[in-house]
MIVEX-886373 format. One record per atom (N, C-alpha, C): residue number from 1; atom name; z, x, y. Coordinates in steps of 0.02 Angstrom, whole numbers, plus 50000, padded with zeros to 5 digits. Each point is the difference from the previous one (the first is absolute). Last residue first. Layout:
(NUM 'CA' (Z X Y))
...
***
This chain:
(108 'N' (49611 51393 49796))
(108 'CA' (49944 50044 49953))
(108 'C' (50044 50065 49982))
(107 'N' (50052 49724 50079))
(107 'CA' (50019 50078 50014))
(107 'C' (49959 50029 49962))
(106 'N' (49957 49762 50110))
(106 'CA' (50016 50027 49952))
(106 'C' (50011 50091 49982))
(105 'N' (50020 49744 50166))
(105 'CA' (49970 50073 49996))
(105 'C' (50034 50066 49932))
(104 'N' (49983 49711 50063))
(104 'CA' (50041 50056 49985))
(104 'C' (49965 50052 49982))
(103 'N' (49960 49768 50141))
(103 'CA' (49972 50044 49950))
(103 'C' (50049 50075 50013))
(102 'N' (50059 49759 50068))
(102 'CA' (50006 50049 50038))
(102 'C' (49990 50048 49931))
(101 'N' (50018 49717 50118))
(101 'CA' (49992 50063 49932))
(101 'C' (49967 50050 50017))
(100 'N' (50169 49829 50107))
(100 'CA' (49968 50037 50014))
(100 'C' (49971 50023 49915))
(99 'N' (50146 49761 50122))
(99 'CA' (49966 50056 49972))
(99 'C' (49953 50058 50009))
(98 'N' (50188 49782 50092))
(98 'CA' (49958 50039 50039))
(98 'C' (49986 50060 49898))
(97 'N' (50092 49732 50019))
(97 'CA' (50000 50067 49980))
(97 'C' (49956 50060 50039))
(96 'N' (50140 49720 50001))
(96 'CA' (49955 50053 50027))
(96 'C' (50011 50070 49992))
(95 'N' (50064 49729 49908))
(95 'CA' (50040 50073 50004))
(95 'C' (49918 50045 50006))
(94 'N' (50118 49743 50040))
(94 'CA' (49955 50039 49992))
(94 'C' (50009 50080 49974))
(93 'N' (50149 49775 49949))
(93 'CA' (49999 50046 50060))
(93 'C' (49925 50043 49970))
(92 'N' (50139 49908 49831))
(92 'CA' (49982 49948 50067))
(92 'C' (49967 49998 50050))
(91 'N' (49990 50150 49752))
(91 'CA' (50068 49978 50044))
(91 'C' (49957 49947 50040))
(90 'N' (49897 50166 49831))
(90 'CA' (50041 49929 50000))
(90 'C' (50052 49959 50018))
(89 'N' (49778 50187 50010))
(89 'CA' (50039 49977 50039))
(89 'C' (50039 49919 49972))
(88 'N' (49830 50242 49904))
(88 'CA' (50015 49904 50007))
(88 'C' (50069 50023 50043))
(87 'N' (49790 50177 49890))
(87 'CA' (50053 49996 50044))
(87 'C' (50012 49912 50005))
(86 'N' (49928 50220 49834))
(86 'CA' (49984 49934 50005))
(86 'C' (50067 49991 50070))
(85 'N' (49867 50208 49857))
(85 'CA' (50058 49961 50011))
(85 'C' (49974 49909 50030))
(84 'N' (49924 50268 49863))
(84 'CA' (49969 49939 49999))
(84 'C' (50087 49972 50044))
(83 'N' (49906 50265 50026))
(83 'CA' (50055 49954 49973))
(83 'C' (50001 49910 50003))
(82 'N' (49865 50214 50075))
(82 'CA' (49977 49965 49957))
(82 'C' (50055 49949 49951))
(81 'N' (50077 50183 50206))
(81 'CA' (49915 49959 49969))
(81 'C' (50006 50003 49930))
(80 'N' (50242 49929 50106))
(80 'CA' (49945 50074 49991))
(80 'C' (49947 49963 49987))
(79 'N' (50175 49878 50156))
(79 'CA' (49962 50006 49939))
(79 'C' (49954 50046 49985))
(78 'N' (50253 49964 50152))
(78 'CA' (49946 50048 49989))
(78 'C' (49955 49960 49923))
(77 'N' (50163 49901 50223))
(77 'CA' (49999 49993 49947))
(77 'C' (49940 50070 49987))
(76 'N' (50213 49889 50186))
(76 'CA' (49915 50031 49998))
(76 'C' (50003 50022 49923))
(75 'N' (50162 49834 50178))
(75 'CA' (49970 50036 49912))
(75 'C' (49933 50012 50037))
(74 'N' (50086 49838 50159))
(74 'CA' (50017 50095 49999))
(74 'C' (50015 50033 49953))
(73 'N' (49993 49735 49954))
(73 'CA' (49993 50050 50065))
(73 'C' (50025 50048 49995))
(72 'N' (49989 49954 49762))
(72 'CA' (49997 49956 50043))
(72 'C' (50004 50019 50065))
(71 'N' (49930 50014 49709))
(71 'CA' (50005 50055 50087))
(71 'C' (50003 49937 50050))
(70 'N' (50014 50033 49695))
(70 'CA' (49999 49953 50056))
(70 'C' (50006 50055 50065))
(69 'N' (49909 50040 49748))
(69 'CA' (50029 50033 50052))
(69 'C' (50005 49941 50062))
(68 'N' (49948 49999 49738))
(68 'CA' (49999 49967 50045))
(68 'C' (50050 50036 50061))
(67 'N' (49852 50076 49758))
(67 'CA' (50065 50009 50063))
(67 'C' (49991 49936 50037))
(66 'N' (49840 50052 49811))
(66 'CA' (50051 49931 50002))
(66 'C' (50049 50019 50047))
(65 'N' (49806 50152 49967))
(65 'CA' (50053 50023 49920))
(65 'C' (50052 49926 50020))
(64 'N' (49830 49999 50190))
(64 'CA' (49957 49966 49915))
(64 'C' (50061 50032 49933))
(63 'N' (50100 49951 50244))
(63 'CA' (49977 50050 49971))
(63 'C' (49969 49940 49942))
(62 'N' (50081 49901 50211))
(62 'CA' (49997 49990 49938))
(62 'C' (49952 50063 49976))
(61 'N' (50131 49899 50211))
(61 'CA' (49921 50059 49995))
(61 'C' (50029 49999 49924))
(60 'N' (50089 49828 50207))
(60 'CA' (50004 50034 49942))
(60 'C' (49943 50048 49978))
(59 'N' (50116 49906 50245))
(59 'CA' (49951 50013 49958))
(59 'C' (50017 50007 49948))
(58 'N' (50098 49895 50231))
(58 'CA' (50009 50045 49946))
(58 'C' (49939 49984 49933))
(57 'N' (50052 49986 50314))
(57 'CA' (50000 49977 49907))
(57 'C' (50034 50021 49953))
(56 'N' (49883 50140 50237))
(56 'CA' (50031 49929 49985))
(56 'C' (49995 49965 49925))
(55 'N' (49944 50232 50041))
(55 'CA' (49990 49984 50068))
(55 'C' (50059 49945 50009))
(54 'N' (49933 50175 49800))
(54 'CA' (50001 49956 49998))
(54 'C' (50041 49970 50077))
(53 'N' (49819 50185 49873))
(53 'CA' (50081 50003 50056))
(53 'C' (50003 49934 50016))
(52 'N' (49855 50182 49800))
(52 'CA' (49988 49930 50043))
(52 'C' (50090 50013 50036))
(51 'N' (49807 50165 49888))
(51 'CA' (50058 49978 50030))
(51 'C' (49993 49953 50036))
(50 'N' (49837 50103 49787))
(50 'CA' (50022 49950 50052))
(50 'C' (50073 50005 50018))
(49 'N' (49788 50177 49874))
(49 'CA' (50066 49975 50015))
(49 'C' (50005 49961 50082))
(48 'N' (49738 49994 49860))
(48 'CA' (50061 50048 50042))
(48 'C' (50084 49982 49988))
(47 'N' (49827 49906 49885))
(47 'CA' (49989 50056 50001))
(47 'C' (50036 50059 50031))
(46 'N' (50048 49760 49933))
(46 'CA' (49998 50012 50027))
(46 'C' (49983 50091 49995))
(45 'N' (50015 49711 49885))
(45 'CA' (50013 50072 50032))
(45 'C' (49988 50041 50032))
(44 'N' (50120 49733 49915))
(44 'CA' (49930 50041 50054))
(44 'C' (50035 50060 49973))
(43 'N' (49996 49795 49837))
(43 'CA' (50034 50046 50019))
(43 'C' (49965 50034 50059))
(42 'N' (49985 49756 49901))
(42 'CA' (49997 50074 49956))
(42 'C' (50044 50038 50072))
(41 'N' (49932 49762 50089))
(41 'CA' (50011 50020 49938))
(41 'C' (49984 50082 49977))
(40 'N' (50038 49916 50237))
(40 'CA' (50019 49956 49970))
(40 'C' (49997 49981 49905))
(39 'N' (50062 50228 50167))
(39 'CA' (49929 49955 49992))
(39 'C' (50034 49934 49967))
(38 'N' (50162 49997 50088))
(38 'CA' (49922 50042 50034))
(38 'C' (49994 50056 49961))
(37 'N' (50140 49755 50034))
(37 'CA' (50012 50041 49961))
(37 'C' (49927 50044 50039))
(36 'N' (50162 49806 50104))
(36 'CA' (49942 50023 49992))
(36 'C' (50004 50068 49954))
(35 'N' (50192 49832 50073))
(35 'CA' (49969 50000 49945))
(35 'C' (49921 50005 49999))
(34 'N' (50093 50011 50232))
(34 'CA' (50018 49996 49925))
(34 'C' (49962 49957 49941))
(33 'N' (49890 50171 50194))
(33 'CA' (50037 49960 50003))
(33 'C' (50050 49954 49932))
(32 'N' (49900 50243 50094))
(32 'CA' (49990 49983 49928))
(32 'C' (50030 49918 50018))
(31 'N' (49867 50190 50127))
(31 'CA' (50044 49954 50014))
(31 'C' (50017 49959 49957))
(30 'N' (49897 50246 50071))
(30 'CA' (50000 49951 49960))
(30 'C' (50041 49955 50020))
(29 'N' (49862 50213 50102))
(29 'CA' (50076 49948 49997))
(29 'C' (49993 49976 49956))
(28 'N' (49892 50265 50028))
(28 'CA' (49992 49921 49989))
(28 'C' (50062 49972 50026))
(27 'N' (49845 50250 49966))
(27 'CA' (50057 49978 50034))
(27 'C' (50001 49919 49991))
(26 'N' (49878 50247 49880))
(26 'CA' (49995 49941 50022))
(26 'C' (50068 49962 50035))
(25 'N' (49887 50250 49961))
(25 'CA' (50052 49968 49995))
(25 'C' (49970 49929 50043))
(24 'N' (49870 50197 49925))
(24 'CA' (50054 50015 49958))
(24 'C' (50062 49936 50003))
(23 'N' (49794 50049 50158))
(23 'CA' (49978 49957 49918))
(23 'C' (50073 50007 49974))
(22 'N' (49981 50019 50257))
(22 'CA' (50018 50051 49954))
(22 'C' (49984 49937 49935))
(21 'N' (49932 49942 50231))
(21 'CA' (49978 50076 49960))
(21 'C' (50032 50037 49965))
(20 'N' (49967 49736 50073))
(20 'CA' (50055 50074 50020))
(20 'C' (49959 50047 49974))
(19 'N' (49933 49775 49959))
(19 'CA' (50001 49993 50070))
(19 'C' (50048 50062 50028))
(18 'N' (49909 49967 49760))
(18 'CA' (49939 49968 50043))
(18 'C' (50027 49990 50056))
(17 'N' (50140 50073 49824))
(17 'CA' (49937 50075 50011))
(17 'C' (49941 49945 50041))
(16 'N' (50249 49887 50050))
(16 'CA' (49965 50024 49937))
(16 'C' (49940 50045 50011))
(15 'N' (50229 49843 50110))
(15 'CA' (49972 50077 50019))
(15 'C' (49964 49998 49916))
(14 'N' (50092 49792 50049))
(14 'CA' (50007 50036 50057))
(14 'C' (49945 50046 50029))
(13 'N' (50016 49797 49816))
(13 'CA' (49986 50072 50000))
(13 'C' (50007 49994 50074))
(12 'N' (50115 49774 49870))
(12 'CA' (49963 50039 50051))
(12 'C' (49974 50076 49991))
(11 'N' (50074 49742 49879))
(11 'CA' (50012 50102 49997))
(11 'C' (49934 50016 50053))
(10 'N' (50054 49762 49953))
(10 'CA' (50029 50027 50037))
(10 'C' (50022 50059 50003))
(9 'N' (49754 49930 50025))
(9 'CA' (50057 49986 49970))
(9 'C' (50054 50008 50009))
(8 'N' (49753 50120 50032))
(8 'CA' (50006 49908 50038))
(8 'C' (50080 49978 49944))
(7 'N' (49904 50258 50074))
(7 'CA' (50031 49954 49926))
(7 'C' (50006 49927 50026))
(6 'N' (49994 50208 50112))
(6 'CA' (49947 49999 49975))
(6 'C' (50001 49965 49927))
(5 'N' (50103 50053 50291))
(5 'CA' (50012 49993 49931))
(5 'C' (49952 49979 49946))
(4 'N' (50047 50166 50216))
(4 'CA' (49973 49945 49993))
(4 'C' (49993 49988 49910))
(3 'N' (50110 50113 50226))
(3 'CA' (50012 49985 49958))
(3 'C' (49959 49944 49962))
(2 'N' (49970 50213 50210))
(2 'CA' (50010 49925 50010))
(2 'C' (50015 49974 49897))
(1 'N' (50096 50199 50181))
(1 'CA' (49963 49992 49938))
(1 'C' (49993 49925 49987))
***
């Protein structure tokens, strides 16, 4: 499977509804180096639920209710859809995140 990324930056898309065939799930890296915050103002969200797995580093993910959840190699983290967060890195060291968002199928 050839991998091709769709973001000139340092978040990468892997896997999205323009190079797989499933719409339901997107795949990414990120690379938060320090003291990089992402987005850089307000809040990202997200329609779908995000799992992220933290590779190398350590991350923070700042809930919009003010959590600050720190994750550092080999944390894996859950953001439900539509949950505003925020991600920064304030350590020394880079800290690389593999993510997925992954539309939740809803029960009838």
């Amino acid at each position: 499977m050839h991998l091709k990324p769709t973001l000139k930056s340092n978040m990468n898309h892997f896997f999205d509804p323009t190079n797989q065939p499933n719409s339901n799930v997107t795949m990414g890296l990120i690379t938060l180096q320090p003291g990089e915050k992402h987005p850089k103002q307000g809040y990202s969200y997200h329609k779908q639920d995000e799992f992220s797995y933290i590779i190398s580093g350590l991350a923070h993910t700042i809930l919009e209710n003010g959590e600050d959840i720190l994750g550092k190699a080999g944390d894996a983290q859950l953001i439900e859809k539509n949950e505003g967060h925020i991600n920064y890195n304030d350590s020394k060291e880079p800290a690389v995140v593999v993510w997925f968002l992954v539309e939740r199928k809803e029960e009838k």
